[in-house]
C-alpha positions in Angstrom: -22.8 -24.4 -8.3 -19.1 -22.9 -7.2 -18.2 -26.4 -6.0 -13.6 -26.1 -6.4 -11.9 -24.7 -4.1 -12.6 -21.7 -3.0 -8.8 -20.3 -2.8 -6.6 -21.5 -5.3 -3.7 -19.2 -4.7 -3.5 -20.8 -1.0 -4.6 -24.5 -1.7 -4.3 -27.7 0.6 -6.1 -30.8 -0.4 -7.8 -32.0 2.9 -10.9 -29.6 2.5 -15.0 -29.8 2.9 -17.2 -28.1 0.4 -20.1 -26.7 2.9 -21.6 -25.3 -0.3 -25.4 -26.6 -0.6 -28.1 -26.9 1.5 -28.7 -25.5 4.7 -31.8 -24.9 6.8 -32.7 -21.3 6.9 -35.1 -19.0 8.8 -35.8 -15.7 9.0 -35.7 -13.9 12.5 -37.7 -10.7 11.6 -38.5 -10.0 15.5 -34.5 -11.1 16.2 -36.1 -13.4 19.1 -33.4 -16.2 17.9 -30.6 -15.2 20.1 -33.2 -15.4 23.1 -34.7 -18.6 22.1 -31.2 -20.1 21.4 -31.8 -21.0 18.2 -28.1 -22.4 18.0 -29.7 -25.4 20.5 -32.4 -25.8 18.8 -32.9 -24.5 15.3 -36.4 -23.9 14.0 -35.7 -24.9 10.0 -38.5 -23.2 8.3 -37.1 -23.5 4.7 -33.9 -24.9 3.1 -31.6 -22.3 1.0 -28.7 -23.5 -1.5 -25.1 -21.8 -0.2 -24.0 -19.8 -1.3 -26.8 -17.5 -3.2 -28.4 -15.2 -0.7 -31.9 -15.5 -0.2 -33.2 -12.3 -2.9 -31.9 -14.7 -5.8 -33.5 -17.5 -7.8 -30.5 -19.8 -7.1 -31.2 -19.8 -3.4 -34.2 -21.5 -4.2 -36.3 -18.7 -2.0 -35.8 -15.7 -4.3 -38.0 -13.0 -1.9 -36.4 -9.7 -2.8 -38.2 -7.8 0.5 -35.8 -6.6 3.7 -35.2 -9.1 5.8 -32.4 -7.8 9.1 -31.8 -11.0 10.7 -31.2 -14.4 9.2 -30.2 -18.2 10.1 -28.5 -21.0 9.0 -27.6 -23.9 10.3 -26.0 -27.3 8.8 -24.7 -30.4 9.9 -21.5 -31.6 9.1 -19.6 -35.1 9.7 -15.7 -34.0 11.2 -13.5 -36.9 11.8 -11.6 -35.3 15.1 -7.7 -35.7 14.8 -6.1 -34.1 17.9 -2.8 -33.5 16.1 -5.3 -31.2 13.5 -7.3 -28.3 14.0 -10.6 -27.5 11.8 -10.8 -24.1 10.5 -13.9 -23.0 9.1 -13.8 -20.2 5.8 -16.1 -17.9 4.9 -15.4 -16.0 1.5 -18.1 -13.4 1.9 -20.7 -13.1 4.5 -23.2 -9.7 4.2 -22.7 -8.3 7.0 -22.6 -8.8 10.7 -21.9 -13.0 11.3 -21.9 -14.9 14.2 -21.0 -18.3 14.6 -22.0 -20.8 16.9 -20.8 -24.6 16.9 -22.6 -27.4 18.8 -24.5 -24.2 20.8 -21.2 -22.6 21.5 -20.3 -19.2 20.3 -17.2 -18.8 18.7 -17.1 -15.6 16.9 -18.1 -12.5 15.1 -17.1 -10.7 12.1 -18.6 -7.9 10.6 -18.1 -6.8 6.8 -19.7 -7.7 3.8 -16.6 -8.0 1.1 -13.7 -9.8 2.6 -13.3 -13.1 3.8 -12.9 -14.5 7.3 -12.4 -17.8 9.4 -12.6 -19.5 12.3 -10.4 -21.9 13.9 -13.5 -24.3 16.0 -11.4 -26.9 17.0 -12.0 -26.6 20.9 -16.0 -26.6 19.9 -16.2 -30.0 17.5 -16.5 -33.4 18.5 -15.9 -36.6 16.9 -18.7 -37.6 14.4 -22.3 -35.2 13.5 -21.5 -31.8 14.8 -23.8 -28.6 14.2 -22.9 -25.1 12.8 -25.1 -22.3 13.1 -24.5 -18.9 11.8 -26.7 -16.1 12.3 -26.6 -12.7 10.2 -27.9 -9.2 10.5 -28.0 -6.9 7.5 -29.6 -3.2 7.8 -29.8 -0.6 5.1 -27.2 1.5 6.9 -25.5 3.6 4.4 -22.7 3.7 7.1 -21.6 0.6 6.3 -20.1 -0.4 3.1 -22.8 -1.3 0.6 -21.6 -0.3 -2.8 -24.3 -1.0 -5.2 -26.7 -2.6 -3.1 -30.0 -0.2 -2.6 -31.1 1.2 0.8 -34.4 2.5 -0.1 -37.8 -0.6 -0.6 -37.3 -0.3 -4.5 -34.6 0.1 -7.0 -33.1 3.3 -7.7 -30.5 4.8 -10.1 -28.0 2.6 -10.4 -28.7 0.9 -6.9 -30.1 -2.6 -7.1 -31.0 -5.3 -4.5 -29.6 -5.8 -1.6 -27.6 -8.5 -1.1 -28.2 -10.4 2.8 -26.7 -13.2 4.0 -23.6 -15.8 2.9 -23.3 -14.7 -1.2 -19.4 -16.6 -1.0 -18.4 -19.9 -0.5 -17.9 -21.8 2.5 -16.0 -24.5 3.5 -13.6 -26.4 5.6 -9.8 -27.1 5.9 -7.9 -29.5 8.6 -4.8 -28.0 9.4 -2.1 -29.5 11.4 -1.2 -27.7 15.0 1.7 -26.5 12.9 0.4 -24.8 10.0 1.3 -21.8 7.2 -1.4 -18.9 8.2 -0.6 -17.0 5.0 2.0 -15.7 2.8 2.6 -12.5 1.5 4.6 -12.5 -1.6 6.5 -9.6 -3.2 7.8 -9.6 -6.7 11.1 -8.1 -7.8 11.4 -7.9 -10.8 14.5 -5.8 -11.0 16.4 -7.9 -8.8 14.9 -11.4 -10.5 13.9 -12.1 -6.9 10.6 -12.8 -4.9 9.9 -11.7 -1.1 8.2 -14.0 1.2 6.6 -13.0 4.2 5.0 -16.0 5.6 2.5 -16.2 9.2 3.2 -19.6 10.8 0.7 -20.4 13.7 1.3 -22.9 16.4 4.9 -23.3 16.4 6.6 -25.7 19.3 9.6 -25.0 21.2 10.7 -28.0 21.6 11.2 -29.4 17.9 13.0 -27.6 14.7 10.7 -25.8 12.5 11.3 -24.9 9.3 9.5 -23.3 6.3 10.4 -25.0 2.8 9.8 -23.4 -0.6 10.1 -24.9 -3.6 9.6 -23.3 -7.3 8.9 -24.9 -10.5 7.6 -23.1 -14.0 5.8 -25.1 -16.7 6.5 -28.2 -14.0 10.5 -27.8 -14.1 12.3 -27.3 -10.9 13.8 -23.8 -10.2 14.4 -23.7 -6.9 14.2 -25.0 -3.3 15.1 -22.8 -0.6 14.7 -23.7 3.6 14.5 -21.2 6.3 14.0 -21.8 10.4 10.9 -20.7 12.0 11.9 -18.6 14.8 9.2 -16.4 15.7 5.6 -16.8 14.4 6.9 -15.4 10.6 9.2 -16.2 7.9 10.9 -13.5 6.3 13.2 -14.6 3.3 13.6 -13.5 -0.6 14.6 -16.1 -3.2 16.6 -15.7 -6.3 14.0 -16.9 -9.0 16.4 -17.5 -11.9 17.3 -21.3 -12.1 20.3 -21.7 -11.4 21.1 -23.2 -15.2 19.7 -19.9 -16.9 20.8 -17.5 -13.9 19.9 -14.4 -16.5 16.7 -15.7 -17.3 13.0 -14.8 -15.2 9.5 -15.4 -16.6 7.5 -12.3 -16.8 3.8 -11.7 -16.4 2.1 -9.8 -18.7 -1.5 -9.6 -20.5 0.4 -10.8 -23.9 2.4 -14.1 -21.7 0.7 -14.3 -18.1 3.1 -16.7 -16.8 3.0 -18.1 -13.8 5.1 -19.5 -11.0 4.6 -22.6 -9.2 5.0 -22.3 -5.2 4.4 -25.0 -2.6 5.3 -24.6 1.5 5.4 -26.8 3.2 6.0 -26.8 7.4 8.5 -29.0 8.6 9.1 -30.7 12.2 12.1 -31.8 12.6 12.4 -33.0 9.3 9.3 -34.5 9.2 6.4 -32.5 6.6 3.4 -31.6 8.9 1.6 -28.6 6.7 1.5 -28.2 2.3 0.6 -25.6 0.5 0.4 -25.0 -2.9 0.3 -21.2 -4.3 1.5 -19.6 -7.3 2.9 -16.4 -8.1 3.5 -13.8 -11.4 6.5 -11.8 -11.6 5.4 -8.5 -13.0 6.1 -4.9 -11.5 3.5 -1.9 -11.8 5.0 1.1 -11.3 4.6 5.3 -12.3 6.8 7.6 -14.3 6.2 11.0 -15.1 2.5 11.0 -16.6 2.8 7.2 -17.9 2.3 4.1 -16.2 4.5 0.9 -16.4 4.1 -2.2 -16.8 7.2 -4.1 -16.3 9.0 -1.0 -17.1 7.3 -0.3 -19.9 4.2 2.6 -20.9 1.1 0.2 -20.8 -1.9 1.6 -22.6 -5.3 1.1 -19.9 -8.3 -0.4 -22.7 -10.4 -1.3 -19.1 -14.2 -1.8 -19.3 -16.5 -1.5 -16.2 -17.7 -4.9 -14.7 -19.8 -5.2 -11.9 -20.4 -8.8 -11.9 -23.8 -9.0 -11.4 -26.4 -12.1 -12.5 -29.6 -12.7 -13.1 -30.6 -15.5 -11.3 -27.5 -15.2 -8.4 -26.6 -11.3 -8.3 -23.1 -10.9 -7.1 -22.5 -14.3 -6.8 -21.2 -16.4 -9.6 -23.4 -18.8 -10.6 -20.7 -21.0 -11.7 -17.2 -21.6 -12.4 -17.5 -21.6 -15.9 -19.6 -18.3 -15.8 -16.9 -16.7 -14.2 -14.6 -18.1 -17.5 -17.1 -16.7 -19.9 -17.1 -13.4 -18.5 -13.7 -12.8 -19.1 -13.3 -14.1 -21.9 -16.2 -11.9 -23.1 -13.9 -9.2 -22.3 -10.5 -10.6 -23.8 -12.6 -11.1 -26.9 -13.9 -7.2 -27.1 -10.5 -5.8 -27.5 -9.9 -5.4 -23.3 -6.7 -5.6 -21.6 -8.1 -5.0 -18.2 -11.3 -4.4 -16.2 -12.3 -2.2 -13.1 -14.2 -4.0 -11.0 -16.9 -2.0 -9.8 -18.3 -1.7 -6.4 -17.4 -5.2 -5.3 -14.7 -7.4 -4.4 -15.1 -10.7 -6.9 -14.8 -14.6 -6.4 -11.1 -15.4 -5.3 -11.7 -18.1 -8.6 -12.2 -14.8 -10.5 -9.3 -13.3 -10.1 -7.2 -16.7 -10.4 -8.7 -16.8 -14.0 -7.4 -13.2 -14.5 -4.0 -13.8 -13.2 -4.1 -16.8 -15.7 -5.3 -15.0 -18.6 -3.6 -12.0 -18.5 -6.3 -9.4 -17.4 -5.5 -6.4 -15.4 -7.6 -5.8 -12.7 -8.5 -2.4 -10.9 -9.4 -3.6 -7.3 -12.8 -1.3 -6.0 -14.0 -1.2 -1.9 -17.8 -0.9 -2.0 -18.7 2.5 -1.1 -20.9 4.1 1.9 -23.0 6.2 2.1 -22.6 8.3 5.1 -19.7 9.7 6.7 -19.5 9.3 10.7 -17.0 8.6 12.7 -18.2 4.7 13.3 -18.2 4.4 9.7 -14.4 5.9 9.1 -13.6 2.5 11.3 -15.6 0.3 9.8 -14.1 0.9 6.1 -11.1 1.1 7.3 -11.1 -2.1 8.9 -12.6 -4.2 5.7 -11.2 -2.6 3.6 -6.9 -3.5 4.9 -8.7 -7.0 4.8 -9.6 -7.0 1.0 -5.9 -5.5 0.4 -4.2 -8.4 2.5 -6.6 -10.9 0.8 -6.0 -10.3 -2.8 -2.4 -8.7 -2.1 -1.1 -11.6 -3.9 -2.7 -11.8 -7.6 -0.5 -10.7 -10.4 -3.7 -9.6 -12.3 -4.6 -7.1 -9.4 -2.8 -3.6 -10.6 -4.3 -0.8 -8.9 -6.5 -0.3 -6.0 -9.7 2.0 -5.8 -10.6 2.7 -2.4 -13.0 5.5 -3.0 -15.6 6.4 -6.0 -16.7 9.6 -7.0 -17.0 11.1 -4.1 -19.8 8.5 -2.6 -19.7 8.5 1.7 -17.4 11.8 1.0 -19.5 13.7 -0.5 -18.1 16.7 0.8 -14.5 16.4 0.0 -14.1 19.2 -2.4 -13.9 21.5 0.8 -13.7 19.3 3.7 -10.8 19.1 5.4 -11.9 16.1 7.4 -12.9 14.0 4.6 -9.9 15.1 3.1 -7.8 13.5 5.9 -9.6 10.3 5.9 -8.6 9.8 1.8 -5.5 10.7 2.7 -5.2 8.4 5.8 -6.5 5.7 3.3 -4.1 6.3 0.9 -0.8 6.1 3.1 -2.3 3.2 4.7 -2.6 1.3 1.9 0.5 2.1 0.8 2.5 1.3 3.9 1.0 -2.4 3.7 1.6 -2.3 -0.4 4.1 -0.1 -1.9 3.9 -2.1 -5.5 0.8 -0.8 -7.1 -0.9 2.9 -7.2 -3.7 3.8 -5.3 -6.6 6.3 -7.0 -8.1 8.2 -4.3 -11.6 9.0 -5.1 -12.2 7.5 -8.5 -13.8 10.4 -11.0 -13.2 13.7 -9.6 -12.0 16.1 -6.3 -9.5 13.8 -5.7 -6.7 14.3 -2.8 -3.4 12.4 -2.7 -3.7 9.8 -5.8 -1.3 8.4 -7.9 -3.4 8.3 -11.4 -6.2 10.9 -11.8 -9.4 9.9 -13.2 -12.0 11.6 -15.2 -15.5 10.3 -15.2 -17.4 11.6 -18.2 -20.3 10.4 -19.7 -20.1 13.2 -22.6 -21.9 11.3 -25.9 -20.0 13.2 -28.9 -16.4 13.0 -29.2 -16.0 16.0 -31.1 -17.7 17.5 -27.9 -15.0 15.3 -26.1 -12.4 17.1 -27.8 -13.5 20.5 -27.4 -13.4 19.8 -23.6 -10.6 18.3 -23.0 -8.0 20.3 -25.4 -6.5 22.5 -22.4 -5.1 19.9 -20.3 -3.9 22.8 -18.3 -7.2 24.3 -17.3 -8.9 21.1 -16.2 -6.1 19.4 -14.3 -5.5 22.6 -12.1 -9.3 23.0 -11.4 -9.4 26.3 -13.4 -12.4 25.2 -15.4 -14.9 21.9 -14.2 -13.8 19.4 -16.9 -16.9 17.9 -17.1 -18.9 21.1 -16.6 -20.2 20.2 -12.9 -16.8 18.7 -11.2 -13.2 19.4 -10.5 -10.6 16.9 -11.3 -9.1 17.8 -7.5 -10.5 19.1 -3.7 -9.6 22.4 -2.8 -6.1 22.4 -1.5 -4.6 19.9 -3.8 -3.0 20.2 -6.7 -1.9 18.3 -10.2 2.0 17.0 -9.9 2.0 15.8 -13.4 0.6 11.8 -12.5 -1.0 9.3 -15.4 -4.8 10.6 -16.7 -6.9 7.9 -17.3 -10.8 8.3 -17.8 -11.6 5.6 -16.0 -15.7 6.1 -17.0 -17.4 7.0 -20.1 -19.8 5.7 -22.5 -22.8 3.9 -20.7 -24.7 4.1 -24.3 -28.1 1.8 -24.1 -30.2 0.8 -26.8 -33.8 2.3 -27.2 -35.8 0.2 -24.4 -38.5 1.8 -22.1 -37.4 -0.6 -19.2 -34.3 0.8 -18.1 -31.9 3.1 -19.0 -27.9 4.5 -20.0 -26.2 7.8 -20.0 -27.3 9.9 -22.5 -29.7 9.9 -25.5 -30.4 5.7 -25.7 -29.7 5.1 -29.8 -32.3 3.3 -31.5 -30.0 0.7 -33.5 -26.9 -1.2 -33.2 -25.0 0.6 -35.7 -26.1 3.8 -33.7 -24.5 2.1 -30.7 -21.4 1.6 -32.7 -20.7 4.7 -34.2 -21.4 6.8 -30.6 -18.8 4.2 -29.2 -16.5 4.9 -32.3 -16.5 8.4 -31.7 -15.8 8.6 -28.0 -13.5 6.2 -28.4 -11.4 7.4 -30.7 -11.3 10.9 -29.4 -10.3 9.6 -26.2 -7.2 8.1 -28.1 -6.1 11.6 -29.4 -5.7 13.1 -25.9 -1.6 12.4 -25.8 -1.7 13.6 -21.9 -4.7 10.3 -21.0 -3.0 7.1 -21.0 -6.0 5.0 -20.7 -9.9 4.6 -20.8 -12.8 2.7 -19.1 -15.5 1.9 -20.9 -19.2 1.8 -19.2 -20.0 -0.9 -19.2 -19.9 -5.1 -19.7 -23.1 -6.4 -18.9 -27.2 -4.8 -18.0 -27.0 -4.6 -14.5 -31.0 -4.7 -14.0 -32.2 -1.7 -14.5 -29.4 -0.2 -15.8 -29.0 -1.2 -19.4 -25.8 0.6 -21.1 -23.7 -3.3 -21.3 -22.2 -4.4 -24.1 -24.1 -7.3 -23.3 -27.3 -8.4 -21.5 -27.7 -9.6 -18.1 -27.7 -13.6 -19.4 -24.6 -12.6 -21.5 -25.8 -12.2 -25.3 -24.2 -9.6 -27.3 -26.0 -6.6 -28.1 -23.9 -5.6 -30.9 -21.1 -6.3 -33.1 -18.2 -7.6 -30.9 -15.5 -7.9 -33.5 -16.6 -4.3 -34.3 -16.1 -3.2 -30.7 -12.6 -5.1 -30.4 -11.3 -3.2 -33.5 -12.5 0.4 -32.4 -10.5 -0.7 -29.1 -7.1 -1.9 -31.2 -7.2 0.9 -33.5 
C-alpha cells in the first residue's frame, strides 16, 4: 500500500493518509445524484484506495464498464479555526465531484493530474463525511492514453482504468499558507528562481516568505522576502557564501540534491513550513546535440509504461516503484520515457534521487473536436505546473505518433493546435525541449523522433544512411511515414529514435513487433544488432528501447509483468555501454 506522503517535493508534516477503505457502489442507472446519495450512501461493497475497481488490489477486481461510481469515507478532523483542511487528490479518472457532509464543493475533470480542495467552510468538529462521485466513459475525446475504448483488449490498448488510481489524503494549512512554488535553476548564474503562490495573506500584519538552503545537511543560505501581493518573486545566490565559486550539480553520474524549506512568517512569528528540494541541472539544445549541463548527453532511454499486474497504473507499493528503476539503472539506462501516463509523484522523487532522466508523456485522445482541443489543453498545463519542479524531468511529450491528430501530415488545423501546444508549453517552461508529436509528421519540435520497429540493423543502416532524404521528407524513413507534416521543415535539431525494438519471445498469448525469437540468445543478438547500428548513425544522439516490462497482452519487455527477467540483463547493460 502507497501509505508516505504523497508529495515529497512539497511536504508538511500535519497530514491524513485517506488511503484504504472506502465504501463503494456502482451507479450504473446514475440515479445517485437524484437520490442524494451524498446524505445517505448506499455502501454495497468496500474498495481499498487507491486501486480502481478493474484491479485485484481493490479487492473487487470486475474488469466490465462501469460510467458512474461512488465513494464515500468517514474521517475524524479536529476543527482549528486558525487552519484550513485541504483535501488532495493525486489522480482521479475522470470527471470528480466532491461532496462534504451532503455539501457540494467541487468538480474537476481529468484523469492525469492532481487536484484539491480547500473544505474548510463544509467540516465540522469531530466525524465528518466525504463523498466523491465519478463518471468515466470510453470517449476517445478525452485523454485516455493506453486505456481501451472498445469491451475487450486491443493492440496495445488495455483496461480501462475508472475511478481514484492516486493517492488521497489530507493537509491542515494555516489561513496563511505557501500554495506552491515554482523553482528555476540557473545554472550559469549559480542561482535558483523562486516563484512562490501565497494564499490568504492579511493586511494588517507583516508577511514574509523565508528560504533557507542546506546540501548534505550544511547550511548554505537563508534569504527573506515580504509578501506583498499573493506571490513571491525572488532568486538566490546558491553558492555558500564560504565556497562562493562552488554549486552542486545534478546529473545521472552525482544527482545531488538541494535542501529547501519555506516557511510563512507573521510578524515574525512562523505560521506555514515547507520542506522541498531542488537539483541544479540545465537541459538545453545546440546545433543537432543536446546538453546536459552544457555538455552533449548521449539519450540510452527505454520505454516504461508502468503498468502492474495486480494494480495497473497504480503502484502497488513504494518499494515497487524502487525496484522498477532500479531495474532500469541496472540494464545499462540513463533515462526512461514514460509512456502514455503521468507516474506517482513518489516515482519521480526516486528518479530525481537516482539520477534518471525522465521524458514526461500526456495521455493521448483519440478524437479531434473542438471540446477535446480544450480539454487537453487544460490537463495537460496542469501536469506541466505539477511536475515543473523535478530535476529528473528533461523533456516533455505532449503528443504521440500522431494519436487524436491523425491527420496532421496535411491538416492545417491540427497543425495549429501542435503548434499552440508547443508555445504554450514553452511560455510556462522555457528550460527543457518540447517534442511535438513523438514518432513522425512532426510540426514545431525541438528534438525529432523516429519511431521504427525495423528488426535487422543491417536493414537499419541501409535506411537510415541518407540523413538528408529522410529528414526533409524526400523518402518515408520508415517506409510508411514522414519524419515532418507538410509545410514544415528540418532546421538541423537533435534525432533521437525515441522507439524501436519491441522483440517478444515465442509465446502464443500475446505478442511484439516483428518476428517473436524463439530463445533468449535470439532476443539478444536482434537487440545487439539494432542496437549497435543505432550507435553508428553520428547525426541520432539517442535511442529508446521498446520496452521494460509485458504490458498484458503486449509481451516485447525486458521483463514480465511481475518483474522477472526474461533474459540476460548484464548482457543487455553491456550492448547499452558499448
Amino acid at each position: 500500500m502507497l501509505n508516505l506522503y504523497p508529495r515529497p517535493q512539497f511536504e508538511r508534516t500535519d497530514w491524513i493518509d485517506l488511503n484504504g477503505e472506502w465504501n463503494f457502489s456502482f451507479d450504473d442507472t446514475k440515479k445517485g445524484e437524484t437520490d442524494k446519495w451524498y446524505f445517505n450512501f448506499p455502501t454495497k461493497q468496500k474498495i481499498m484506495v487507491p486501486y480502481n475497481y478493474e484491479t485485484i488490489l481493490s479487492g473487487i477486481n470486475d474488469q466490465t464498464r462501469h460510467d458512474v461510481i461512488w465513494y464515500n469515507k468517514k474521517i475524524t478532523i479536529n476543527k482549528d479555526l486558525e487552519y484550513n483542511n485541504i483535501i488532495n487528490f493525486e489522480g482521479v479518472d475522470y470527471e470528480t465531484k466532491l461532496w462534504v457532509n451532503g455539501n457540494f464543493v467541487g468538480l474537476h475533470k481529468g484523469g492525469y493530474a492532481a487536484f484539491s480542495f480547500d473544505i474548510t467552510e463544509f467540516v465540522v468538529d469531530g466525524e465528518n463525511d466525504i463523498t466523491v462521485r465519478v463518471e468515466d466513459s470510453m470517449s476517445c475525446e478525452q485523454p485516455r492514453g493506453k486505456q481501451r475504448w472498445k469491451k475487450e483488449n486491443f493492440g496495445c490498448w488495455y483496461v480501462q482504468t475508472t475511478g481514484i488510481w492516486k493517492s488521497v489524503w489530507m493537509e491542515s494549512v494555516h489561513k496563511c499558507y505557501i500554495k506552491n512554488v515554482k523553482m528555476t535553476p540557473d545554472i550559469d548564474k549559480g542561482e535558483i528562481h523562486i516563484f512562490a503562490k501565497v494564499a490568504g495573506r492579511r493586511l494588517d500584519v507583516l508577511t514574509e516568505l523565508q528560504c533557507e538552503i542546506s546540501l548534505d545537511g550544511n547550511f548554505v543560505r537563508k534569504v527573506t522576502a515580504q509578501v506583498k501581493e499573493e506571490y513571491v518573486d525572488i532568486t538566490i545566490k546558491v553558492a555558500s557564501e564560504d565556497e562562493p565559486w562552488s554549486v552542486a550539480i545534478w546529473s545521472p553520474h552525482s544527482p545531488r540534491l538541494y535542501d529547501i524549506q519555506f516557511s510563512i512568517l507573521e510578524d515574525g512569528v512562523n505560521k506555514d513550513n515547507v520542506k522541498s528540494y531542488f537539483g541544479m541541472r540545465k537541459i538545453s539544445i545546440k546545433g543537432n546535440q543536446i546538453l546536459l549541463n552544457n555538455l552533449p548527453i548521449y539519450q540510452k532511454l527505454i520505454l516504461d509504461q508502468g503498468y502492474w499486474e495486480e494494480s495497473h497504473l497504480t503502484p502497488p507499493s513504494e518499494e515497487a516503484i524502487i525496484k522498477d528503476i532500479d531495474l532500469i539503472l541496472e540494464a545499462g539506462y540513463n533515462g526512461l520515457r514514460k509512456h502514455q501516463k503521468t507516474e506517482d509523484r513518489r516515482f519521480l522523487y526516486w528518479c530525481d534521487k537516482k539520477g534518471l532522466l525522465v521524458w514526461s508523456e500526456m495521455a493521448s485522445q483519440y478524437s479531434f473536436t473542438d471540446d477535446g482541443m480544450k480539454v487537453f489543453t487544460n490537463e495537460w498545463m496542469e501536469i506541466v505546473e505539477e511536475f515543473y519542479n523535478h530535476p529528473s524531468i528533461i523533456t516533455w511529450t505532449p503528443f504521440n505518433e500522431s494519436w487524436g491528430i491523425e491527420r496532421i501530415f496535411s491538416d492545417k488545423k491540427q497543425q495549429k493546435f501542435t503548434e499552440a501546444i508547443y508555445h504554450l508549453t514553452k511560455a510556462f517552461d522555457s528550460m527543457r525541449p518540447v517534442i511535438v508529436n513523438d514518432g513522425w509528421e512532426h510540426t514545431v519540435s525541438d528534438i525529432i523522433t523516429l519511431h521504427d520497429y525495423v528488426e535487422r540493423g543491417e536493414e537499419f543502416l541501409l535506411r537510415y544512411e541518407n540523413k538528408e532524404e529522410i529528414l526533409h521528407n524526400v523518402i518515408p524513413f520508415n517506409l510508411s511515414r514522414y519524419a515532418f507534416a507538410e509545410g514544415y521543415e528540418y532546421k538541423g535539431q537533435p534525432v533521437i529514435i525515441s522507439e524501436y525494438g519491441g522483440i517478444a519471445l515465442t509465446n502464443n498469448s500475446g505478442w511484439g513487433y516483428g518476428e517473436q525469437v524463439k530463445s533468449e540468445d535470439d532476443l539478444i543478438e536482434r537487440f545487439d544488432s539494432i542496437t549497435s547500428a543505432i550507435k553508428k548513425l553520428n547525426y541520432v544522439c539517442g535511442y529508446c528501447y521498446t520496452q521494460l516490462t509485458d504490458v498484458q497482452q503486449e509481451i516485447n519487455g525486458l521483463y514480465t509483468m511481475n518483474r522477472e527477467p526474461k533474459v540476460n540483463i548484464e548482457a543487455i547493460k553491456k550492448i547499452n555501454n558499448k
